[in-house]
C-alpha positions as CSV (number, residue, x, y, z in Angstrom):
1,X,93.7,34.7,-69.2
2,X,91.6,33.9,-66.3
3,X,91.9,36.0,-63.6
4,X,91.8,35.7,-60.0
5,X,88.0,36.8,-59.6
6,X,87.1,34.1,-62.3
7,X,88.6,32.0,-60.1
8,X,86.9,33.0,-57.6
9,X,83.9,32.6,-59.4
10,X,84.2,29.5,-60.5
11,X,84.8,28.2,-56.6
12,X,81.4,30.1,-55.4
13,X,79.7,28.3,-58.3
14,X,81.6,24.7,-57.7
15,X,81.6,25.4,-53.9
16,X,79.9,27.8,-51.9
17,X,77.0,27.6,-54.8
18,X,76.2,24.0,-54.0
19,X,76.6,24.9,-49.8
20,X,74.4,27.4,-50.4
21,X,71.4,25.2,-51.8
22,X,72.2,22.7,-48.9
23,X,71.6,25.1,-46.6
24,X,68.7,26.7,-48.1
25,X,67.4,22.9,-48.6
26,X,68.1,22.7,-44.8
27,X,66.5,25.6,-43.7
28,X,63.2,25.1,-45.5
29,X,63.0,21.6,-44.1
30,X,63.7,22.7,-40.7
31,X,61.2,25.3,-41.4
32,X,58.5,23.0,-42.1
33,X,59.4,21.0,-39.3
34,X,58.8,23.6,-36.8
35,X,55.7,24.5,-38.7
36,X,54.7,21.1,-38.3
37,X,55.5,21.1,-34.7
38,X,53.9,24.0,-34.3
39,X,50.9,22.5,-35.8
40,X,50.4,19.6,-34.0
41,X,51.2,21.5,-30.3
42,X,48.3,24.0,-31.5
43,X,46.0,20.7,-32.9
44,X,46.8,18.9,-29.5
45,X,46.3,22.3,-27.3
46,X,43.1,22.8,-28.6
47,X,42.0,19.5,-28.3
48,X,43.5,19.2,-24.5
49,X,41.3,22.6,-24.3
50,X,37.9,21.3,-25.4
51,X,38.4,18.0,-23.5
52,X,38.8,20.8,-20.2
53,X,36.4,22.5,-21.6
54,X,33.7,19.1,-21.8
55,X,35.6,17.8,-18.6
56,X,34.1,21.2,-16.6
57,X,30.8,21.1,-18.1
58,X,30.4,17.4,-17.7
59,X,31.4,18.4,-14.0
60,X,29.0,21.7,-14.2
61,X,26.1,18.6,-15.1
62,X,26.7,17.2,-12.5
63,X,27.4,19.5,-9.7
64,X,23.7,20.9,-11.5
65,X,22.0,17.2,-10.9
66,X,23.5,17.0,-7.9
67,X,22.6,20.2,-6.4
68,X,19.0,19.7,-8.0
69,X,18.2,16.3,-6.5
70,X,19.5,17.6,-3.2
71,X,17.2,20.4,-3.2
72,X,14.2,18.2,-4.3
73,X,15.2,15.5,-1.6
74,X,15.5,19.0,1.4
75,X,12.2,19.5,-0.3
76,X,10.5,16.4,-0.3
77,X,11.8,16.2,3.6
78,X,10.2,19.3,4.3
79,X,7.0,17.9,2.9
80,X,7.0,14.4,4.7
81,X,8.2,16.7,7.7
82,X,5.0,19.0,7.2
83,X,2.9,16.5,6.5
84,X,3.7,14.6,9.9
85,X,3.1,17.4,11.5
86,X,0.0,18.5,9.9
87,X,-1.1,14.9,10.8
88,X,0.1,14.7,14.3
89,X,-1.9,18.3,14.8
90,X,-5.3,16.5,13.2
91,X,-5.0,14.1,15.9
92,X,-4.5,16.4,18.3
93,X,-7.3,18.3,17.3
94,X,-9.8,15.0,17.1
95,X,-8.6,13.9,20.4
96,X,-10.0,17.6,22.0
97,X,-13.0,17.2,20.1
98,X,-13.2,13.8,21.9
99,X,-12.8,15.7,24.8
100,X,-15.3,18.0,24.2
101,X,-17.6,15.6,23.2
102,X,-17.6,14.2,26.9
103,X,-19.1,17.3,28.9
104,X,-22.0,17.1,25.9
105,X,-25.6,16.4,26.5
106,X,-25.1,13.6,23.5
107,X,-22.2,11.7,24.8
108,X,-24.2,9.7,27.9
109,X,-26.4,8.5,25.2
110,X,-23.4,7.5,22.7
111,X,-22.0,5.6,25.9
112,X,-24.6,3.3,27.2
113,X,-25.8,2.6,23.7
114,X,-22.5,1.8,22.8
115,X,-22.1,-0.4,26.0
116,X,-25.4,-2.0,25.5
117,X,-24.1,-3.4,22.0
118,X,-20.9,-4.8,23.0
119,X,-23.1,-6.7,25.7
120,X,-25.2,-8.0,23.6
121,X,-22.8,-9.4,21.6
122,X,-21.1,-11.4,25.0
123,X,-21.4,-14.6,26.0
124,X,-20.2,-13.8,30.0
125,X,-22.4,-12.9,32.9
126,X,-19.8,-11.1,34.8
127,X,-17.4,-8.4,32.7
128,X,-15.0,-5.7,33.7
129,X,-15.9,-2.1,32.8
130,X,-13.0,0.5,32.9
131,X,-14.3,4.0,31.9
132,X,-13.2,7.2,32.9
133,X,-13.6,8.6,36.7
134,X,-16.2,11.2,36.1
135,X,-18.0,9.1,33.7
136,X,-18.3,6.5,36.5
137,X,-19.2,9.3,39.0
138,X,-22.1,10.5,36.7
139,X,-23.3,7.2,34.7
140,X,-22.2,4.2,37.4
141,X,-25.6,3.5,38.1
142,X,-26.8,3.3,34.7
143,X,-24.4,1.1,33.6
144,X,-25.0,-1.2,36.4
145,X,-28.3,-0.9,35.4
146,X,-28.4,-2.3,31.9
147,X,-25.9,-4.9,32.9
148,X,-28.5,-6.2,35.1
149,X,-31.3,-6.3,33.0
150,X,-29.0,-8.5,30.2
151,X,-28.3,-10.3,33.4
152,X,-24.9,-9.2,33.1
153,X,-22.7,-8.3,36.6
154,X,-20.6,-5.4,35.6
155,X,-17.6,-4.6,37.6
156,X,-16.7,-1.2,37.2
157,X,-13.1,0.2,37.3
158,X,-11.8,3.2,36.6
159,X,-9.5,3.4,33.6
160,X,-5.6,3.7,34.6
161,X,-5.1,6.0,31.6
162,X,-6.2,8.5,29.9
163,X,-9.1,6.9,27.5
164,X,-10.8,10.4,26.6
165,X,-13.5,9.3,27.0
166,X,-15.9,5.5,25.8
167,X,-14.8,2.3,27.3
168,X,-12.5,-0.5,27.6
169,X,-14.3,-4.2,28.2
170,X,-12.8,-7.3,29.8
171,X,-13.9,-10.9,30.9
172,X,-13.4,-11.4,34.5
173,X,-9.8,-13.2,34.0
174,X,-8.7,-10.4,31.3
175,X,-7.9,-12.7,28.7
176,X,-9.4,-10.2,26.0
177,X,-9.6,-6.6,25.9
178,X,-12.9,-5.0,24.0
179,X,-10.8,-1.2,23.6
180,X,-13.7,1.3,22.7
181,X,-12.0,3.7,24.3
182,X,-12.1,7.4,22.1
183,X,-8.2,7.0,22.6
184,X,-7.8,3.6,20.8
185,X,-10.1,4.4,17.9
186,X,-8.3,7.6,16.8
187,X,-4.9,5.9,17.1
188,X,-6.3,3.1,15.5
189,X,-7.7,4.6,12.5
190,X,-4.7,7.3,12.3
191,X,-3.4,5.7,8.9
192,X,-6.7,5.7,7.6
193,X,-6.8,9.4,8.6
194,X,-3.8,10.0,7.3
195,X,-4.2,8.8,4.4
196,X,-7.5,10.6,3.8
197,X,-5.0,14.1,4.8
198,X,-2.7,13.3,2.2
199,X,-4.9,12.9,-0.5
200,X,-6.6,15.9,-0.2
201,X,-3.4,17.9,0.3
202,X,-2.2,16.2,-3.4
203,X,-5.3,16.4,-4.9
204,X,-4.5,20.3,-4.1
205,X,-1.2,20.2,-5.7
206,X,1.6,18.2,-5.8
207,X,3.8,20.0,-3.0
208,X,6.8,17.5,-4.7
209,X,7.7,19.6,-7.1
């Protein structure tokens, strides 16, 4: 006789037996779906976190570069900067010597020999002479002088700037200018100086870097 817990039985095994699998069938899938999910939201974190990660340092390389050609461009300004100045000093410092060379025994010499050539070289007999005041004052006559005995008339003016000291010659209608002036050859020759300054200062080390 089958009794009511046979029956009951039979209906778990029939029934809630077959339920049960679905469910457990369910639950594992679900399971492994979450895992799954789980697995690609780690797999994509981690890649979102090294692509921050490369993102930063590419910006970190770059901020670096930046930061290291700015400082070498400051640098190399500084340089140029110093260099100018250094330059500007040399000048300076030439020009005095000019200067100095004026009050010396030497310079009267270096003048009317130097005044002598350019005449020689001239094809007027009558030629403006601008020199400085005091050099007119203590070598006018000299001048006038050797003009005369190149049969030269030499009208002498004094120089409306600051020359340093040498001489400036003209032809009596000013259409040339013969600038021997110790101003006008220091200028002239200041790239040429320059470029002597900066090689020596590289050949000392290149203040670049």
């Amino acid at each position: 006789m089958i009794t009511l817990e046979d029956k009951l039985d039979i209906f778990y095994k029939i029934v809630l037996k077959d339920e049960e699998e679905k469910c457990k069938k369910t639950l594992e899938e679900l399971e492994e779906k979450n895992n799954n999910i789980i697995k690609e939201k780690k797999e994509a974190l981690e890649k979102r976190k090294k692509e921050i990660i490369n993102r930063k340092f590419q910006l970190g390389e770059i901020q670096k570069n930046e930061m290291v050609s700015k400082a070498r461009q400051d640098n190399r300004e500084k340089v140029l900067s110093k260099r100018q100045e250094t330059l500007e000093d040399l000048i300076f410092s030439l020009k005095e010597k000019g200067r100095q060379f004026t009050s010396s025994k030497e310079y009267k010499t270096y003048l009317i020999n130097n005044i002598g050539k350019a005449m020689d070289n001239m094809q007027e007999k009558e030629i403006i002479l601008e020199i400085r005041e005091k050099d007119k004052d203590n070598f006018g006559e000299d001048i006038l002088s050797l003009g005369k005995g190149k049969g030269i008339n030499v009208i002498l003016n004094i120089a409306k700037e600051d020359i340093i000291g040498g001489f400036i010659i003209s032809d009596r209608n000013r259409t040339y200018n013969l600038d021997n002036s110790f101003k006008t050859i220091i200028e002239e020759n200041k790239y040429l100086i320059g470029k002597t300054l900066y090689t020596s200062i590289e050949e000392a080390g290149d203040l670049y870097e």
